[in-house]
C-alpha positions in Angstrom: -50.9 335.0 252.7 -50.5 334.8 256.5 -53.5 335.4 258.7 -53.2 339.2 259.5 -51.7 339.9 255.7 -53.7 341.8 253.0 -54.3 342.5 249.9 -55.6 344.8 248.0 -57.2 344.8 244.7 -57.5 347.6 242.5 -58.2 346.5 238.9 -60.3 344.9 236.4 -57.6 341.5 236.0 -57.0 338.2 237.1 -56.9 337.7 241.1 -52.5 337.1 240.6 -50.7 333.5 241.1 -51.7 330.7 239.6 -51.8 328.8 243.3 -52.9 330.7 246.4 -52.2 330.2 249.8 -54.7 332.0 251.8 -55.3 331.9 255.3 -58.8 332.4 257.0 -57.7 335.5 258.6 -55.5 336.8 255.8 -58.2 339.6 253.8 -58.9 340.1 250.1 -59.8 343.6 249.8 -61.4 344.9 246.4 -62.1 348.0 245.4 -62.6 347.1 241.2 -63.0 344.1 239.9 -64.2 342.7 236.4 -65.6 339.6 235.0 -62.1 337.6 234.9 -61.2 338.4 238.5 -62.3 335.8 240.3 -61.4 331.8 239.9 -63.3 328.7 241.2 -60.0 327.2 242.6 -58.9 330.4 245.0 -60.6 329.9 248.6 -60.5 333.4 250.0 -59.5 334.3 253.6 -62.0 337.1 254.4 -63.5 338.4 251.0 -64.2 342.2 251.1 -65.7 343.7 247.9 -65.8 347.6 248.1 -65.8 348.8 244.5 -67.6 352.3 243.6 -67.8 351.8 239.6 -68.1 348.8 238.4 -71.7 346.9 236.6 -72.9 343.9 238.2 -70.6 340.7 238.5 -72.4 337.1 238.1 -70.2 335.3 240.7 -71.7 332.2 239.9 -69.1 329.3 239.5 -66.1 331.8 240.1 -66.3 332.4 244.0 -67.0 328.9 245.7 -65.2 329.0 249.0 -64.0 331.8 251.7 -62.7 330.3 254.8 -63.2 333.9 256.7 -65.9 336.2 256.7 -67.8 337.6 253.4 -68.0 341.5 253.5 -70.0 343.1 251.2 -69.2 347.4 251.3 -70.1 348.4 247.8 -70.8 346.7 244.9 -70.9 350.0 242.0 -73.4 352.7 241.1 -77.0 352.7 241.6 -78.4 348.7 240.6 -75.1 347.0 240.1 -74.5 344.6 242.5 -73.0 340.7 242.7 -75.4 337.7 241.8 -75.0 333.8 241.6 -76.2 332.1 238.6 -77.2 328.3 238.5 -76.5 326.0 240.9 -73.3 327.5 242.6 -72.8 326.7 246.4 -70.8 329.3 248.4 -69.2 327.8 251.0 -68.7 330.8 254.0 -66.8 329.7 257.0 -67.0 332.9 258.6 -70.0 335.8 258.8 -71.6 336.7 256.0 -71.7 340.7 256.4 -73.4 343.3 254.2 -72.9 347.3 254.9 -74.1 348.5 251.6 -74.1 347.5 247.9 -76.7 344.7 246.3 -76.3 340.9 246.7 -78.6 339.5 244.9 -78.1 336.0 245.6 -79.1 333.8 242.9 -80.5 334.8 239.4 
């Protein structure tokens, strides 16, 4: 994806394409996502997660790398929110900016 381009995401699967071109200023927009969405190898442009029902997502060894900002809108319903288990490193680039939802950090 060019910088400028988006994409949204509206569903429970894979992130598509098996290699992914994404510039820092392209954006990733999600409004559902599930456990098999993300993938270590993808490094995002700007990340945006703004999902209204889903349950909390261990992003631990899935999201790694975002070359633009991480924007955190909504992460589900009352106590779901996104977490990083072990050792994972995210590597941000760009701001890391939170609006609403839980980021837990690491569990």
């Amino acid at each position: 994806m060019d910088n400028g381009a988006m994409y949204i995401h509206n569903n429970t699967g894979w992130f598509p394409g098996l290699k992914n071109s994404l510039s820092p200023q392209s954006t990733q927009l999600f409004f559902n996502y599930g456990s098999n969405t993300f993938r270590p190898e993808i490094k995002f442009g700007n990340l945006v997660l703004d999902a209204t029902e889903v349950s909390s997502l261990d992003l631990g060894g899935k999201v790694e790398q975002i070359s633009g900002d991480f924007e955190i809108r909504k992460t589900g319903n009352d106590l779901s929110g996104i977490f990083f288990s072990g050792n994972s490193t995210l590597k941000i680039q760009g701001s890391f900016i939170q609006m609403g939802g839980l980021f837990l950090g690491c569990f």
